[in-house]
C-alpha positions in Angstrom: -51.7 -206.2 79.5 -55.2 -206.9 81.0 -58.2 -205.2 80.3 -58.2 -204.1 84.1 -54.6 -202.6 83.6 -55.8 -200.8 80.8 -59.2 -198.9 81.8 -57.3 -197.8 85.0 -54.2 -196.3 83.4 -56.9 -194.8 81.4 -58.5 -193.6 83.9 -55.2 -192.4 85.5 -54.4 -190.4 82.3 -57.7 -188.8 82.0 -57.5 -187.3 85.8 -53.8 -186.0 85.2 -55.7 -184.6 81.7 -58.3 -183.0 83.9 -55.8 -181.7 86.4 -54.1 -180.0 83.8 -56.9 -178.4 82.8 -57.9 -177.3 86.1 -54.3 -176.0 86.6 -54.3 -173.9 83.4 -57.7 -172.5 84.5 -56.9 -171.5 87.6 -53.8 -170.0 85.9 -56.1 -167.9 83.5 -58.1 -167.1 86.4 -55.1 -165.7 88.4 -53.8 -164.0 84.9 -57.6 -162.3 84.6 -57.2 -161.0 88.4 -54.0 -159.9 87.6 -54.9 -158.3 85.0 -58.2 -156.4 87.0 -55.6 -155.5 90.0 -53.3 -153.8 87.5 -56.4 -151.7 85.7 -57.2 -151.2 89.3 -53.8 -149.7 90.2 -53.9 -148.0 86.6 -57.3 -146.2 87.7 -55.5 -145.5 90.7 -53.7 -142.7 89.4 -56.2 -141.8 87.1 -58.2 -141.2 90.3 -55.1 -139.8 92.1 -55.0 -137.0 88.7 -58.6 -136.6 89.2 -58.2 -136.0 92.6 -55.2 -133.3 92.1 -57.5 -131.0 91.1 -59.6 -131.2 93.9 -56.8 -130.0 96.0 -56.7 -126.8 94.9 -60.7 -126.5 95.0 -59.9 -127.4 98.9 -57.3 -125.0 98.5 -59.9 -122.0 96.9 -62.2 -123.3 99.5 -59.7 -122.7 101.9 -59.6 -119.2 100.3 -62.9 -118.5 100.6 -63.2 -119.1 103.8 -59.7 -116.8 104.3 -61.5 -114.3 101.6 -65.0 -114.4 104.1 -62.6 -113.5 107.0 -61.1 -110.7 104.7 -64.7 -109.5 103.7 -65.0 -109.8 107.4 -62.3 -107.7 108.4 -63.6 -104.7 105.3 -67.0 -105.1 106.8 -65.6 -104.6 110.5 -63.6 -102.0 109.2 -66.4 -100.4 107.5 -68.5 -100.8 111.0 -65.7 -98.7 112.4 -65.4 -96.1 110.2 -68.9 -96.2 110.5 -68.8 -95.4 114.3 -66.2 -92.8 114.0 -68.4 -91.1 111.0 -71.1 -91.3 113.8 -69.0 -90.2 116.4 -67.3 -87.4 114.0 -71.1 -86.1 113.1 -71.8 -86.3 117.2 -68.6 -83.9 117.9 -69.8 -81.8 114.7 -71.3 -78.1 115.3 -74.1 -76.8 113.5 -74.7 -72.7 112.7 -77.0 -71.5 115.5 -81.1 -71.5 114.7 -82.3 -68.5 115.2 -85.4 -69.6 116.7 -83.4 -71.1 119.0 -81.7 -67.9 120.5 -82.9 -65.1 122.5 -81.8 -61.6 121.1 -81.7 -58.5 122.1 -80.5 -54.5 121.6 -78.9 -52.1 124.2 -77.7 -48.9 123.9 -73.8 -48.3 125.3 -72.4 -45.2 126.5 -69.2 -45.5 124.5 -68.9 -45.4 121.8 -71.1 -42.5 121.0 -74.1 -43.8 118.3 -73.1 -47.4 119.4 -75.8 -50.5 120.4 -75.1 -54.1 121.1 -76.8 -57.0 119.8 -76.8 -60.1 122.2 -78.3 -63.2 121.7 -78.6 -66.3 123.9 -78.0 -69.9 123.3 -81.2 -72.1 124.6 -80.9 -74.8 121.9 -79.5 -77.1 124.4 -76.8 -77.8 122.1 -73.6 -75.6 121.6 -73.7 -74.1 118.2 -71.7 -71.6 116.1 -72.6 -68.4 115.6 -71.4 -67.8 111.5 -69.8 -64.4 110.3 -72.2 -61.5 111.7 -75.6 -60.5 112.0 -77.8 -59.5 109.0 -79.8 -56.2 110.1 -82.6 -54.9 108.0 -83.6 -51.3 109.5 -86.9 -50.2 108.8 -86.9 -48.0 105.4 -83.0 -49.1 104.7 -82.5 -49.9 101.1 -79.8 -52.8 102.1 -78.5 -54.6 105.0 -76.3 -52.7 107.3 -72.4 -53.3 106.1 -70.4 -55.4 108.0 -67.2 -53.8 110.0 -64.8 -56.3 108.2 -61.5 -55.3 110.6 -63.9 -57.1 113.2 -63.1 -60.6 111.8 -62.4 -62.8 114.9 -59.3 -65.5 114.4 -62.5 -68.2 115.1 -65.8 -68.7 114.4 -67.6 -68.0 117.7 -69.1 -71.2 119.5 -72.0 -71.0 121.9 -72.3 -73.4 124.7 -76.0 -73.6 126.1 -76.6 -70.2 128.2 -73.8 -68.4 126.7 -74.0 -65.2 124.6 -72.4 -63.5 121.9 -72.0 -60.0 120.9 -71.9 -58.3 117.7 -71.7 -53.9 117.9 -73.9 -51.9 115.5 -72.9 -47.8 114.7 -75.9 -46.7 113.9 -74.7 -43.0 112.7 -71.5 -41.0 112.8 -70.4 -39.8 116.0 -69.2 -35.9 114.0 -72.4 -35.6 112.4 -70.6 -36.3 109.2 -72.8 -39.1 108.2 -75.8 -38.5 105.3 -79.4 -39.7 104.4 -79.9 -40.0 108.3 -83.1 -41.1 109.2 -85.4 -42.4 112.2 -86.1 -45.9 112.3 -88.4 -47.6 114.6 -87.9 -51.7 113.7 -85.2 -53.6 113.4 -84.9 -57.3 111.9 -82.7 -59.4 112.3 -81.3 -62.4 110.5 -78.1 -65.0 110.6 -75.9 -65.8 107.9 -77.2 -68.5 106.0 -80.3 -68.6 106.7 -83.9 -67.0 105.6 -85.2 -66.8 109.1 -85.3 -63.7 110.8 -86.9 -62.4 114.3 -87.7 -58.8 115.0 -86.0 -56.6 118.0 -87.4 -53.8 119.6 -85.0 -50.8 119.4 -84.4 -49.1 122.9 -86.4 -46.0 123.3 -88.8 -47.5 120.2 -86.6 -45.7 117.5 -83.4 -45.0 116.4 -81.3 -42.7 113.9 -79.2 -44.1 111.5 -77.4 -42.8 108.6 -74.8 -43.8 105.7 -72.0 -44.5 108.1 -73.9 -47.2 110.2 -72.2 -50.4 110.6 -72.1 -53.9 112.0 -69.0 -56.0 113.5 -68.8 -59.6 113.3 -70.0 -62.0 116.1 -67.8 -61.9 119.4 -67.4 -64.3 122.0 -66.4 -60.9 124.3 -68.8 -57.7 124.6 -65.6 -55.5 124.6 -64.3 -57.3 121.2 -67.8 -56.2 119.8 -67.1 -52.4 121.3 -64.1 -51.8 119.2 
């Protein structure tokens, strides 16, 4: 064989050498990428497991923003019963101020010994007129008893301008009545409350004994005559 032959079968052997190498390279390099695309789909459901939990956090989130509208809906609710506390409290009637009522004393033919107490509403406001006067006479040692069998069903409410009515014995009609006396002031005070105004007694003075007596507020002068 000549030297020619030989140096380019060689040469032919060490290019099928080198393509061999280059094949199993490029087959180690495929390997290593198949390797990386499987750690890759491996991480894949790692990420997919991480992720799981995150679902639910979407989930609370979605929650919260369902638990927001509920705290809504408790604070609307709230807002309401707030408005119909208001509006309850706007319907609501006080007791009567006495410095808010005009008040006065008139003598009656019948009954015998009888007077009438009257007062006025000019609060601008109705009001309620509570159980029955409080009357101090001048000189008495207590306030006048009150004529319980006068006990309307209702506690008498006054509209602005109206009146009620309370009657007041002042003695016993037979003269059967004890420790009479003149008195020439009466005060006057509501149930309740520590405020009183004085009323001048018809004819200045009155007489009043033991028997004397006062009926609970009426919404009717004749209910107060009774």
């Amino acid at each position: 064989m000549s030297i020619t032959a030989r140096v380019t079968r060689r040469a032919r052997t060490l290019r099928l050498a080198a393509a061999g190498l280059t094949a199993a390279a490029a087959l180690t390099l495929t390997a290593c990428n198949n390797s990386e695309g499987t750690g890759a789909k491996s991480e894949g459901p790692a990420d997919s497991s991480a992720s799981a939990p995150a679902a639910p956090a979407d989930k609370g989130g979605s929650n919260g923003e369902n638990g927001a509208k509920k705290g809504g809906g408790e604070q609307a609710g709230t807002s309401n019963d707030s408005a119909k506390g208001s509006d309850n409290s706007e319907q609501e009637i006080g007791p009567c101020d006495i410095n808010k009522l005009t008040i006065g004393v008139k003598t009656v033919q019948r009954p015998v010994n009888y007077m009438v107490l009257e007062v006025n509403n000019h609060a601008g406001v109705d009001c309620n007129m509570v159980g029955y006067p409080v009357l101090k006479f001048e000189d008495a040692q207590a306030p006048t008893p009150v004529y319980e069998d006068s006990k309307p069903q209702a506690v008498v409410t006054l509209a602005p301008g109206e009146t009620a009515y309370a009657g007041i014995r002042t003695s016993a009609a037979d003269d059967s009545g004890i420790n009479g006396y003149k008195a020439t002031s009466l005060e006057v005070f509501l149930e309740g409350s520590d405020d009183s105004k004085p009323v001048e007694l018809p004819g200045g003075s009155v007489y009043v004994d033991n028997t004397a007596q006062v009926t609970y507020w009426q919404s009717d002068l004749t209910n107060a005559l009774d």
